[in-house]
N, C-alpha and C positions, 0 to 999 in steps of 0.2 A: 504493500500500500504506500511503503515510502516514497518508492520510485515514480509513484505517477502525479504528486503533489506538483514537480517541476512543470509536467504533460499539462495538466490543469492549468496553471496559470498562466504557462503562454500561448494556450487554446484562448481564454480571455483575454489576454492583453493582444491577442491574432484580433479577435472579436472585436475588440474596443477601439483597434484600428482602422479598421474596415467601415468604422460611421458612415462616411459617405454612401455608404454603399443600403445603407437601414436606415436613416434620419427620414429618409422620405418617406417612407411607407410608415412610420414612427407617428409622424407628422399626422397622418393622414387619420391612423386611429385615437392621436387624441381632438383632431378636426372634429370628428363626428364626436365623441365623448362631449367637445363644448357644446356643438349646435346642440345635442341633446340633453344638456344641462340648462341653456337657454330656453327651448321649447317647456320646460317640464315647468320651469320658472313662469314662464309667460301665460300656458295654461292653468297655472295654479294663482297668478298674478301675485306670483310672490318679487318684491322687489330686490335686484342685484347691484343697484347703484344707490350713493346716499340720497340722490336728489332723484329718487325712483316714484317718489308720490307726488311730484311735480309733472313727470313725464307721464303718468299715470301707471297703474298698476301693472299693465300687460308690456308697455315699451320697451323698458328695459330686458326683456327676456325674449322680443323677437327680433331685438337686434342685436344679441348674441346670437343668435340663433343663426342670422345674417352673414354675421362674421366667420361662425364656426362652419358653416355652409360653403363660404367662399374660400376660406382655409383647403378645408378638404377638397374642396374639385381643383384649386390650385396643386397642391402638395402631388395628388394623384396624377395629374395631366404630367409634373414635373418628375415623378417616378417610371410612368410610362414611356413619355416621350423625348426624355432630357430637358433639358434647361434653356428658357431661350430667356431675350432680353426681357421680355414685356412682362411672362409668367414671375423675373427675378425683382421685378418692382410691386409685383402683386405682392410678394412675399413679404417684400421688406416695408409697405403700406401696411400689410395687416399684422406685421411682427410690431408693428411701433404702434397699433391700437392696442393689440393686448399687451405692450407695456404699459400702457398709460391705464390701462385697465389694471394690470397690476399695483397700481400706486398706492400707500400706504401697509401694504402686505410687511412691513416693518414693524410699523402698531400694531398691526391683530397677532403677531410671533410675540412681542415683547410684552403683552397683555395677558397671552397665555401661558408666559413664562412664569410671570407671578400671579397667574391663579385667578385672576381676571377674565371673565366672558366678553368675548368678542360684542359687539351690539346688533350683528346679525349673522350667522352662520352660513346664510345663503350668499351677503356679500363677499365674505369669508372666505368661502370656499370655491368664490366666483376667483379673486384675485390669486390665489395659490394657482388655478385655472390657468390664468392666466400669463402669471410666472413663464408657468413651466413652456406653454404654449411659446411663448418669448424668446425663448430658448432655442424650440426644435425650428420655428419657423427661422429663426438667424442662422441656424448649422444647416438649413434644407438648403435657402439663399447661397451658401457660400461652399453647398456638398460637390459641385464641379468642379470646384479650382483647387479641392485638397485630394489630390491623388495618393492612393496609398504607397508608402516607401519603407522599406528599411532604414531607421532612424536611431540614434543615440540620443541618450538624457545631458542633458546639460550640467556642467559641473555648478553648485552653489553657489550666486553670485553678489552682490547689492547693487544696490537700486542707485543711478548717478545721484551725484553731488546735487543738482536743483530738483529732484524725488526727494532725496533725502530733507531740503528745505521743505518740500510741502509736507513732507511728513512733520517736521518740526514745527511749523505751522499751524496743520491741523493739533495737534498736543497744545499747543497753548492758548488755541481759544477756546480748551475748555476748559482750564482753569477758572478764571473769571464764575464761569457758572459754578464747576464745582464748589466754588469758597460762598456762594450764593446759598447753594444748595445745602451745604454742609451748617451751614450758619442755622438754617431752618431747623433741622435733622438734630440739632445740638441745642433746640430752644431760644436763639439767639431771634435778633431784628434785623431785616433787612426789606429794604422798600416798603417800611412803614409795616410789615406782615410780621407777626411774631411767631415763634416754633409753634406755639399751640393753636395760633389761629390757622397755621398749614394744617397741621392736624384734623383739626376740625370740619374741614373743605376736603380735604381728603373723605374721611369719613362720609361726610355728603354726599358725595359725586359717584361713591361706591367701591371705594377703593378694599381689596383684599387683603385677608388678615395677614399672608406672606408680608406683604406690601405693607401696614402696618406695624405689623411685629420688628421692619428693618428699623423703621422708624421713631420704634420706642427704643432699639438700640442705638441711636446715635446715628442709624445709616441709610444713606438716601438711594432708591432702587435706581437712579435712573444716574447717579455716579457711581454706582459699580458697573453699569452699563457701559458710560463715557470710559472707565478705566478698563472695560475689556477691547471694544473699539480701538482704544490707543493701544492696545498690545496686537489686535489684529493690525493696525497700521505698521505697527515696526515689524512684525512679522513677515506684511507683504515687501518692504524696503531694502531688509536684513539678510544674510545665509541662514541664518538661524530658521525661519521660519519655510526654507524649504525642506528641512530635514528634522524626523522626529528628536527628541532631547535623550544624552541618558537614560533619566532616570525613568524613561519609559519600556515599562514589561513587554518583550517580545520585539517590540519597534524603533530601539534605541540603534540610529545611524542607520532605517531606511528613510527611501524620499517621501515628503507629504504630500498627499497625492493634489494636484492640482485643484483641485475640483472641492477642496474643504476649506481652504481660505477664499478662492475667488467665488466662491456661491453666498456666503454673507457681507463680502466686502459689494458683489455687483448689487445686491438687494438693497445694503445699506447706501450706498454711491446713488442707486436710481431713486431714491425715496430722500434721503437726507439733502444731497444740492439741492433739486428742485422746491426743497419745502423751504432750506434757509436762504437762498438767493431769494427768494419769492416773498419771503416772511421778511426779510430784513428791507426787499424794496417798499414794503406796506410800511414797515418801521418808520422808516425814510417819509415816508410823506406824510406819514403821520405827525411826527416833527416838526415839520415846518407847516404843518400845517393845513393841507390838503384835505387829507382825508382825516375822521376821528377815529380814535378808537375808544370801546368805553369801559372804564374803570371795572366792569364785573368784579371780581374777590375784592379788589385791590383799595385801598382807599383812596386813590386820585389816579388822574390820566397819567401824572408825571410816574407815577409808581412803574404803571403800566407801559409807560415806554420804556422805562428802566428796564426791567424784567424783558422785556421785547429784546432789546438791545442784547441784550447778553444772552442771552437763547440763540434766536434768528443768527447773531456772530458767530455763535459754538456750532452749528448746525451747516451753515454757510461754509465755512470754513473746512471742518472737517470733511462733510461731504465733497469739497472738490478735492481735497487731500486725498482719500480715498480715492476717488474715482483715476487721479492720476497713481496713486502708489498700485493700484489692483489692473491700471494697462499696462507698467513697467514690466508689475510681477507674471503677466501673461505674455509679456516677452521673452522675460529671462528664463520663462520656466518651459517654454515651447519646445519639443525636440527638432534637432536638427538633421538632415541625412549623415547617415552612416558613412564613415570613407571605408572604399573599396580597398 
């Protein structure tokens, strides 16, 4: 039995090479799996977008259904018949709806980490949907031009001297927040909010006893979060983070396999720029004056812009960190062809 463990794994790693050659017909069964989640939504008028009872109760689920429909007979035409120009813009048209359809799949992971119910499981499980669909649809788009080769791993390498600034970058604006956060967490005042009145608003809004219980310790969930982030950033920048550590059972000084840091760094990267660029230009006008924004918890606007400011920057920031440190690390971790 020993002997065929080697047989095994370069049967899979034969497999896993070959993508190209399976993305598309991959494609095509989760195509139908969406339209079929869309229709089942739309005749049940169950809503899959927030602003699903504006559009009315049926909308949202027969234009997934739309989507998943157009997916599929693309993906299949491009299995059957190869790749042409026109079918490779249908792809990459409906790969960048269900990203956008994807969007905050961030928040429903990080909600159900600490024990928190998602606010609708249909939306929920629309975006995971979607994700994934995001995915195959970008590997179908791009399954012509990746020919299969015998190839080598790349030796561990870091990430240039200006990755490595954005990665230092991203690190320190979240600072700022954390010493915010922690300030709460510790009972402390900041922006006019005292530890107990967070507390309190927590409490209200339905926060979970994990979620609590950090809080009675001293510790804020959403800064051990910011401190994992920053360890996935240096991961993605560092050698370290292409190779397991020591002191790991079994795994100590194999490669990480790609696919375990760039699957929370792209989630994070698609969901965190777009929210702090977006969040901190709302800030910005709100500032000067443009637009308001209104005090809610907080006891004044000024509060509120504070608190704005230091978020929207942490968020901003880190998220284009990310997004550059996780295409570096999918360069440097790319295998190259073999020499003969």
């Amino acid at each position: 039995m020993t002997a065929d463990v080697p047989r095994v794994k370069t049967s899979w790693r034969a497999w896993w090479q070959q993508w190209p050659r399976w993305v598309g017909r991959t494609a095509v069964f989760w195509a139908v799996a969406y339209a079929g989640f869309g229709l089942v939504c739309a005749l049940n008028e169950t809503p899959v977008f927030p602003a699903g009872d504006t559009l009315g109760p049926s909308a949202p689920g027969w234009a997934v259904t739309v989507v998943g429909v157009l997916a599929a007979l693309t993906c299949a035409v491009v299995s059957r018949y190869g790749m042409r120009p026109t079918l490779r813009v249908l792809l990459w048209t409906v790969c960048g709806v269900a990203g956008l359809a994807a969007f905050s799949l961030l928040m429903d992971v990080i909600t159900l980490m600490f024990g928190q119910g998602v606010d609708s499981w249909a939306s929920a499980a629309h975006r995971a949907l979607s994700a994934a669909g995001a995915l195959l649809l970008a590997a179908t788009a791009r399954s012509d031009r990746r020919l299969p080769v015998v190839t080598s791993i790349r030796a561990p390498s870091a990430a240039s001297r200006p990755v490595q600034f954005a990665a230092w970058a991203g690190t320190v604006a979240f600072l700022p927040y954390a010493v915010m956060k922690l300030t709460w967490a510790f009972g402390g005042t900041f922006a006019g909010m005292s530890g107990a009145e967070m507390r309190a608003i927590s409490e209200r809004n339905g926060a979970s006893g994990i979620w609590l219980t950090l809080e009675s310790w001293g510790l804020d969930a959403t800064v051990l979060l910011a401190a994992l982030g920053v360890f996935l950033l240096w991961g993605l920048v560092r050698p370290w983070g292409q190779v397991f550590p020591r002191w790991t059972p079994y795994l100590r000084g194999r490669r990480v396999p790609r696919w375990l840091p760039l699957a929370p760094a792209l989630i994070g990267a698609a969901t965190l720029a777009p929210y702090g660029v977006l969040g901190l230009s709302y800030v910005a006008l709100a500032t000067t004056g443009v637009v308001t924004i209104r005090p809610g918890d907080f006891h004044s606007s000024g509060d509120a812009h504070l608190v704005g400011w230091i978020g929207m920057a942490a968020f901003a920031v880190y998220g284009l960190a990310l997004t550059v440190a996780a295409r570096s690390y999918w360069f440097r971790t790319r295998r190259v062809p073999a020499a003969h």
